[in-house]
N, C-alpha and C positions, 0 to 999 in steps of 0.2 A: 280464491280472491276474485272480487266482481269489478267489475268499472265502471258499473253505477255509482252515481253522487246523489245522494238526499237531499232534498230540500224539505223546508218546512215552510205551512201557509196555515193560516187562520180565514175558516171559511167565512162567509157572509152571505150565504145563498139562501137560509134560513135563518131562526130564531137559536138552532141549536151550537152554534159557531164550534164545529168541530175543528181542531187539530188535525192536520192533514200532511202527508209523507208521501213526496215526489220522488221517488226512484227513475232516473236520467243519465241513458249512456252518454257517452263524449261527445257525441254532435248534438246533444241538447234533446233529443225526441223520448217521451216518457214511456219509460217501463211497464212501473206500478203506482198506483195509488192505495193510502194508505191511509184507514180513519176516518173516513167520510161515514155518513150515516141516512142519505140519503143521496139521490142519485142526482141531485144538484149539487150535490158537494164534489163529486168525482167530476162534472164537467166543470165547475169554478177552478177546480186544481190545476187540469190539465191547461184550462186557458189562463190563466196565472200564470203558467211557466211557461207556457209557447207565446202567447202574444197578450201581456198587462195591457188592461183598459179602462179608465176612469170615466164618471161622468164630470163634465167640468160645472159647478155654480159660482159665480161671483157677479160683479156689480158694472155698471157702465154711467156713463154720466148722462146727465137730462137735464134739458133747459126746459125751463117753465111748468114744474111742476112741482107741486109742494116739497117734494124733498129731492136733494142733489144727483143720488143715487136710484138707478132703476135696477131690483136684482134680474138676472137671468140667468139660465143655465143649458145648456149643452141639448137636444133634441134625445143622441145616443151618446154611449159611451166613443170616449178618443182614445187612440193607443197612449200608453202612461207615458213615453217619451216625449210627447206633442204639449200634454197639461202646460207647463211652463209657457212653452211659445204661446199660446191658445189665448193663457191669459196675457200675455204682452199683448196679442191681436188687438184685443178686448180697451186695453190701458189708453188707444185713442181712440176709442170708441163712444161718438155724443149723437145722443138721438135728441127729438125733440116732445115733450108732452103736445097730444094727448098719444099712449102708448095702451094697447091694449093686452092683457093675459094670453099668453099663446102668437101675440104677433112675431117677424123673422124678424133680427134684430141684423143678423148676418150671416145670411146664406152661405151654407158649405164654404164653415171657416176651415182656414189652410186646407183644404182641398179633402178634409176626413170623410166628406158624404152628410154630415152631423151641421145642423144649421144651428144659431143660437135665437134665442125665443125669450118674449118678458115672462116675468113667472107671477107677475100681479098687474093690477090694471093701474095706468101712472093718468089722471083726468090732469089737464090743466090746470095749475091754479088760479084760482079768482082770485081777481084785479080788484086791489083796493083803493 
């Protein structure tokens, strides 16, 4: 009888999305990996089960540019725990047009290292 526990993960490291099988004794540290098919699949696994990281994309508000909404997104990946907070951060967040592609919207939010940046160019609207 073992006291590894399985886990199951769906890769996303490639195009091939294997099925992948996290064998994990009691304190959580991985055993084995199981089903990967490339060797990004085996490091997706293990950091999947030691420490989940998302990129965050979503929206912020802008004054004076053609539309209300400036998208942007995360620089790096955030631990998956933070996503929610990140986007609260985010929720009183107003810049102002003109805002350009790749500018810092907000420096090393909550403290991840990961700044947030516009992901299109927002020009001022013209004044009618």
């Amino acid at each position: 009888m073992s006291d590894t526990e399985t886990f199951s993960y769906l890769c996303i490291g490639c195009p091939l999305g294997c099925r992948l099988e996290v064998d994990a004794d009691p304190a959580g540290d991985v055993v084995e990996v199981r089903g990967f098919s490339c060797r990004k699949g085996k490091t997706y696994a293990v950091q999947e089960h030691t420490d989940p990281r998302r990129l965050v994309t979503t929206t912020v508000a802008i004054d004076g540019a053609r539309w209300p909404r400036l998208p942007v997104r995360t620089t790096g990946e955030v631990p998956k725990a933070l996503v929610t907070e990140v986007c609260r951060a985010l929720r009183g967040v107003r810049v102002s047009a003109p805002v350009r592609l790749g500018q810092v919207i907000v420096a090393d939010v909550l403290g991840t290292g990961r700044d947030v940046i516009a992901t299109c160019d927002a020009p001022a609207a013209a004044r009618t």
